[in-house]
VMD Tcl script that draws the C-alpha trace (Angstrom):
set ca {
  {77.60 131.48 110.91}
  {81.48 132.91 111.30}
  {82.09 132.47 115.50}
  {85.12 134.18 116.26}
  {87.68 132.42 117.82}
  {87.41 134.74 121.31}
  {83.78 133.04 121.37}
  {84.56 129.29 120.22}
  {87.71 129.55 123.13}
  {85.31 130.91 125.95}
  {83.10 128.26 124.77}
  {85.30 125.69 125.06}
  {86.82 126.58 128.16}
  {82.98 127.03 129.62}
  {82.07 123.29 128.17}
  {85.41 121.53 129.42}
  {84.33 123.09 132.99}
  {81.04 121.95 132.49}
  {81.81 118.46 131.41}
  {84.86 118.00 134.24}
  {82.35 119.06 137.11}
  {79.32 117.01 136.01}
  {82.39 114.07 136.10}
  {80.33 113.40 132.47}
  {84.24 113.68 131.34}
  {87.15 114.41 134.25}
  {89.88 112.86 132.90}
  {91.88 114.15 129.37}
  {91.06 110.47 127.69}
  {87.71 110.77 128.41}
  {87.50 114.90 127.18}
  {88.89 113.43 124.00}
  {86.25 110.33 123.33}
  {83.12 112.93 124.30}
  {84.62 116.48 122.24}
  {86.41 114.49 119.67}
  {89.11 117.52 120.49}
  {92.99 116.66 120.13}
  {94.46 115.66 123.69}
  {96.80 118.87 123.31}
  {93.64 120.75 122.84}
  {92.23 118.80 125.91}
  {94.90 120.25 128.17}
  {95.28 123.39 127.13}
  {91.79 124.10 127.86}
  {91.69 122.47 131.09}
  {95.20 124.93 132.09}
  {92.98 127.99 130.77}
  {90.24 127.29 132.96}
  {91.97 129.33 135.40}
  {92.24 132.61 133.04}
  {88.70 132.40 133.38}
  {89.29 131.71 137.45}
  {87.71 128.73 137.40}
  {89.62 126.36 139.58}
  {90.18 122.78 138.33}
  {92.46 120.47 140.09}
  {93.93 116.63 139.52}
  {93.26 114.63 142.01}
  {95.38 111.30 142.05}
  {93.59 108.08 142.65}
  {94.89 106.72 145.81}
  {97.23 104.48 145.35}
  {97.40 104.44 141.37}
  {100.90 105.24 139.52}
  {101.26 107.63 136.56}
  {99.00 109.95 136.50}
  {95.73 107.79 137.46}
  {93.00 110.13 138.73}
  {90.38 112.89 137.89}
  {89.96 116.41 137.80}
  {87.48 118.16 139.84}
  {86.37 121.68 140.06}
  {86.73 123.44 143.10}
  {85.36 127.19 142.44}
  {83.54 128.49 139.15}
  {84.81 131.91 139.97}
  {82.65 134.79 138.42}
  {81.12 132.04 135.85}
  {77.55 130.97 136.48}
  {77.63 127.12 135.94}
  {73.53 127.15 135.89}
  {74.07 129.32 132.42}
  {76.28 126.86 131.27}
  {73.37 124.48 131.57}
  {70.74 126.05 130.22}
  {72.54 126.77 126.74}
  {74.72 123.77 126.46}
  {72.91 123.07 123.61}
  {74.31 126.36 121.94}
  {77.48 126.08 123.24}
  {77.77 122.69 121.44}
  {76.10 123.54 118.15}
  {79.32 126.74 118.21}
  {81.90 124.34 119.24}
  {80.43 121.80 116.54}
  {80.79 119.30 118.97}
  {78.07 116.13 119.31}
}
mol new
graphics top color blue
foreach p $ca { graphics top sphere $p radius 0.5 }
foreach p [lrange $ca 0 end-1] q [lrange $ca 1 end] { graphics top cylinder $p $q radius 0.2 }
display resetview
């Protein structure tokens, strides 16, 4: 099955947001270890998360130098995480991902 690369980006950018808020993955090391994605690819999607007005932040660990800390998301815009959810199974099988 040919997925175009409009759907495998949405995708992406849907799972990233999905994995970030359930902190299964909130940092770009650990995006990398779970997708198996390049860390370019990593943070790319996470700054296109807000094409999609989804709004994903870094927050700094207290305390911590260079860059120590997570991303959280703070709004899911028009995007209905509980979708997200019920097909991540799809999404995954598109993406190819484990």
């Amino acid at each position: 099955m040919e997925v175009s690369k409009t759907k495998s980006s949405f995708y992406r950018r849907l799972y990233v947001a999905w994995l970030i808020d359930s902190q299964t993955a909130s940092s770009v090391p650990a995006l990398t270890e779970v997708t198996g994605m390049p860390r370019r690819t990593a943070q790319d999607t996470i700054a296109a998360l807000a094409d999609l007005d989804i709004v994903c932040e870094f927050e700094q660990q207290d305390g911590a130098r260079n860059h120590a800390g997570r991303y959280q998301i703070h709004s899911w815009g028009p995007v209905d995480k509980a979708w997200i959810g019920q097909h991540l199974a799809q999404i995954k099988q598109v993406l190819g991902y484990p």
